[in-house]
Short mmCIF file of the C-alpha atoms (twelve columns), coordinates in Angstrom:
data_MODEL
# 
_entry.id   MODEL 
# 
loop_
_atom_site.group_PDB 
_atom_site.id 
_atom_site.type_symbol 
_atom_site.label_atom_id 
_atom_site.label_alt_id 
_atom_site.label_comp_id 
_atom_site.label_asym_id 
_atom_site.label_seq_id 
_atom_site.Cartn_x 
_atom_site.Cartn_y 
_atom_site.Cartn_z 
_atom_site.pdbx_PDB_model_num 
ATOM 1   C CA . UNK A 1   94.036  116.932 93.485  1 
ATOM 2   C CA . UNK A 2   96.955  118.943 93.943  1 
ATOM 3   C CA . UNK A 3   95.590  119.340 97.993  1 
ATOM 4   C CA . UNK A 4   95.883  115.835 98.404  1 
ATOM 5   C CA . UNK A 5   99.743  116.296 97.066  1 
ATOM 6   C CA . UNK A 6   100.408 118.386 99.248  1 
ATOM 7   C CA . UNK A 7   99.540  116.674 101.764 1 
ATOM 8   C CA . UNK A 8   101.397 113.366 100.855 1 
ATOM 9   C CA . UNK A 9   104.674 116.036 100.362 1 
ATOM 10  C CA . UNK A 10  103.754 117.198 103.906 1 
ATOM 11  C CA . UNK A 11  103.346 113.724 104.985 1 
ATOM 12  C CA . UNK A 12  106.316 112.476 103.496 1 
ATOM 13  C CA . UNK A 13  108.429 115.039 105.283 1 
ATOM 14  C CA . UNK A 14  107.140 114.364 108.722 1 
ATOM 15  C CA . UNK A 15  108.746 110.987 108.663 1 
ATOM 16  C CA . UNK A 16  111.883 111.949 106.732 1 
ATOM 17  C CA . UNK A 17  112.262 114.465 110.233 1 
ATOM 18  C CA . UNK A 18  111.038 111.885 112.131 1 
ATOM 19  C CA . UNK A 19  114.136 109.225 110.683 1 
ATOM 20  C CA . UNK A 20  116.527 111.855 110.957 1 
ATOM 21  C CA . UNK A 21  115.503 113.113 114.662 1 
ATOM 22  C CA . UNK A 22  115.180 109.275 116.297 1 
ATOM 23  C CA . UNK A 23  117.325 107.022 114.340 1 
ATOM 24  C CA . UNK A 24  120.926 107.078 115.154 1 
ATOM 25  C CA . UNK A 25  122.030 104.642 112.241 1 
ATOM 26  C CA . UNK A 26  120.613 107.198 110.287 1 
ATOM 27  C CA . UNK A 27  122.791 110.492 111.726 1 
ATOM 28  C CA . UNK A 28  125.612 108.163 111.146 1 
ATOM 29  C CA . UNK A 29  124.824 107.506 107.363 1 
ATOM 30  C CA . UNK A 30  124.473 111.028 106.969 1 
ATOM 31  C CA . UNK A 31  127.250 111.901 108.450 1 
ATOM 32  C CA . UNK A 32  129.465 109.554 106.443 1 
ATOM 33  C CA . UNK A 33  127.599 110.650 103.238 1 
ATOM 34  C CA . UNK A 34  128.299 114.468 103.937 1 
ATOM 35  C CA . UNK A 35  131.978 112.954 104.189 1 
ATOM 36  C CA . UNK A 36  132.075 111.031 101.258 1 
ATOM 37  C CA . UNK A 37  130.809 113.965 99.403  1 
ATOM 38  C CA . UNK A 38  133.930 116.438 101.072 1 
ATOM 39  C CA . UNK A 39  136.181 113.553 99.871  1 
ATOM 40  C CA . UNK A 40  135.091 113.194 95.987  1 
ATOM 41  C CA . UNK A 41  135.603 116.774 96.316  1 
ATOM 42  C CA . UNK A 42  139.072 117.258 97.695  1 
ATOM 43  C CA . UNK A 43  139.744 114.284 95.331  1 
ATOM 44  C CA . UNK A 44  138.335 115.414 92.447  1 
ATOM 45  C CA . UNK A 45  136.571 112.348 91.574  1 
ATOM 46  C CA . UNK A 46  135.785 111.799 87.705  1 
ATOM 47  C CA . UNK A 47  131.802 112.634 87.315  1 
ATOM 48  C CA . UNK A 48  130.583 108.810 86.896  1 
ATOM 49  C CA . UNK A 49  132.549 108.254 90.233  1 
ATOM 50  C CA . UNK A 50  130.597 111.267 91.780  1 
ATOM 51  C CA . UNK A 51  127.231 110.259 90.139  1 
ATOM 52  C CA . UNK A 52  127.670 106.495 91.882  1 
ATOM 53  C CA . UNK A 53  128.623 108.022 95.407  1 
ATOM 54  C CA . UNK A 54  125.509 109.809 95.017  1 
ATOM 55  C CA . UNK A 55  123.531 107.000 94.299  1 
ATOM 56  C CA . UNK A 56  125.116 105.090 97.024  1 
ATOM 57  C CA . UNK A 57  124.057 107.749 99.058  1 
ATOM 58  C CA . UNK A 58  120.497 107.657 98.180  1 
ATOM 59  C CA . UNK A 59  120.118 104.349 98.027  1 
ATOM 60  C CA . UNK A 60  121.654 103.951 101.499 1 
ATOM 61  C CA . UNK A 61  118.922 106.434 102.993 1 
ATOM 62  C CA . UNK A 62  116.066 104.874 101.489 1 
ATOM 63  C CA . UNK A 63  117.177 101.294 102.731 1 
ATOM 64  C CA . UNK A 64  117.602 103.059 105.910 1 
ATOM 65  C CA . UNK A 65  114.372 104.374 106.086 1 
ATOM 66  C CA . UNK A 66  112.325 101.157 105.100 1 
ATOM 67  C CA . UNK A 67  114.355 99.650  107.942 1 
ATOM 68  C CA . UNK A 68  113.032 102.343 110.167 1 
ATOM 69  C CA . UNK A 69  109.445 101.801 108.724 1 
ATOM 70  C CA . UNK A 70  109.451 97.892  109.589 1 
ATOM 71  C CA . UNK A 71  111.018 98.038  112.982 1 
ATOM 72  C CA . UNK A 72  108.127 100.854 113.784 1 
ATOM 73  C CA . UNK A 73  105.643 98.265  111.949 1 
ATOM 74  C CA . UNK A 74  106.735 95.244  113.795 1 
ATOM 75  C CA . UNK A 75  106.764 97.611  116.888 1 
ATOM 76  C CA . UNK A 76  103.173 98.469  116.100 1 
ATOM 77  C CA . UNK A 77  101.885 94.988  116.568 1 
ATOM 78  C CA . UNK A 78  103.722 93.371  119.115 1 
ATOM 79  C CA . UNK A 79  106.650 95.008  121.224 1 
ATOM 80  C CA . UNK A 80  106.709 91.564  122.996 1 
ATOM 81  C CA . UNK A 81  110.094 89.689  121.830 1 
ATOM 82  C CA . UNK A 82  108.668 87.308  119.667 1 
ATOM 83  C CA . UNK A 83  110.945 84.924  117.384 1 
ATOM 84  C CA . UNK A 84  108.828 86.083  113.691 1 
ATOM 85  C CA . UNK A 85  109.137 89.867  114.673 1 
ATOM 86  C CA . UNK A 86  112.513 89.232  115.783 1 
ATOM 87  C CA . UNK A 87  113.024 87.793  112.379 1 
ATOM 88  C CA . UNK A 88  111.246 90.233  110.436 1 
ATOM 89  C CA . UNK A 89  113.597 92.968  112.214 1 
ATOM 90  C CA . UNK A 90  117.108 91.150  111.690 1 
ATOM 91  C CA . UNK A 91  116.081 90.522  107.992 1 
ATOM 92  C CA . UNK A 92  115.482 94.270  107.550 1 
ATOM 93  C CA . UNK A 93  118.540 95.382  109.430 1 
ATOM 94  C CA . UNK A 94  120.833 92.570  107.087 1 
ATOM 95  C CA . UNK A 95  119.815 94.579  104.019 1 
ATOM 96  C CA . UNK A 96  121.291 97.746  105.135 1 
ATOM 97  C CA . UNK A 97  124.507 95.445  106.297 1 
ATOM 98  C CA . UNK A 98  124.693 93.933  103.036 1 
ATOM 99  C CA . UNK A 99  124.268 97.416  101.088 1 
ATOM 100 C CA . UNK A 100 126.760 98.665  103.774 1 
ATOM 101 C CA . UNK A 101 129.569 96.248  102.902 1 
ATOM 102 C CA . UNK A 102 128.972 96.498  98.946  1 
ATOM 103 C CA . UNK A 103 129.374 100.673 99.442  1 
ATOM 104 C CA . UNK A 104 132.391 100.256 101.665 1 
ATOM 105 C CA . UNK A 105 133.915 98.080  98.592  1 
ATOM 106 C CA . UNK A 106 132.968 101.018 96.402  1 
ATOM 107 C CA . UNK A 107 133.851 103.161 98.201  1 
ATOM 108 C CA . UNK A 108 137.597 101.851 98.288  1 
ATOM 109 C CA . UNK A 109 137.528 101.045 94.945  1 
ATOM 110 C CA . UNK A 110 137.009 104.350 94.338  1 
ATOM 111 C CA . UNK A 111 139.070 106.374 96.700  1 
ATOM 112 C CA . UNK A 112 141.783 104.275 97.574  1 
ATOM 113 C CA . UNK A 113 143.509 104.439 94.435  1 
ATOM 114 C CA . UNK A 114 143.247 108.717 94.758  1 
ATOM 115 C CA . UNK A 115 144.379 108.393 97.986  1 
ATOM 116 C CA . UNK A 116 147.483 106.302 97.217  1 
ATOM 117 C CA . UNK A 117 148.294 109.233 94.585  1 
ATOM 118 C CA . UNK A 118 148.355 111.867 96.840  1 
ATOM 119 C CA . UNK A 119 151.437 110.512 98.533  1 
ATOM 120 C CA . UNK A 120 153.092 109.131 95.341  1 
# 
């Protein structure tokens, strides 16, 4: 039992290296996540602000990487263009947009008013 863990673990990590080494959406989250991090930091964000960044964070990866998983999926079975794939993709791909523009708002809501204060 705990073989077949271990494997799944193993597994699991093969396409978390896989995300990080082919998807450039993905760098670019991280990037701006190791950022947001360095600026709760420097801002010295109240916990429950730093717990929801970190959440954001996660949340943004894993929306990410289901992305990822359908556009290889939809890859899998057709890489002709074809108007349901095409679908299926752009559906996937407005998720992390919507996610996106809900964090940004966050995001400001949350370091905007810090930032303001360091020049008042």
């Amino acid at each position: 039992m705990i073989r077949k863990h271990h494997i799944s673990f193993k597994n699991a990590f093969k396409g978390l290296f896989l995300v990080i080494r082919t998807q450039p959406n993905y760098k670019i989250h991280f990037f701006l996540s190791i950022f947001a991090l360095f600026l709760s930091w420097i801002l010295n964000v109240s916990y429950f602000e730093f717990l929801l960044i970190v959440f954001l964070i996660i949340i943004g990866l894993i929306i990410e990487t289901v992305n990822t998983a359908i556009e290889f999926t939809t890859d899998a079975i057709d890489k002709k263009i074809r108007d349901d794939i095409k679908i299926a993709k752009d559906v996937s791909a407005s998720a992390m947009l919507i996610f996106s523009i809900g964090a940004l708002i966050i995001g400001i809501i949350i370091f905007l008013p810090k930032i303001f204060n360091l020049f008042i």
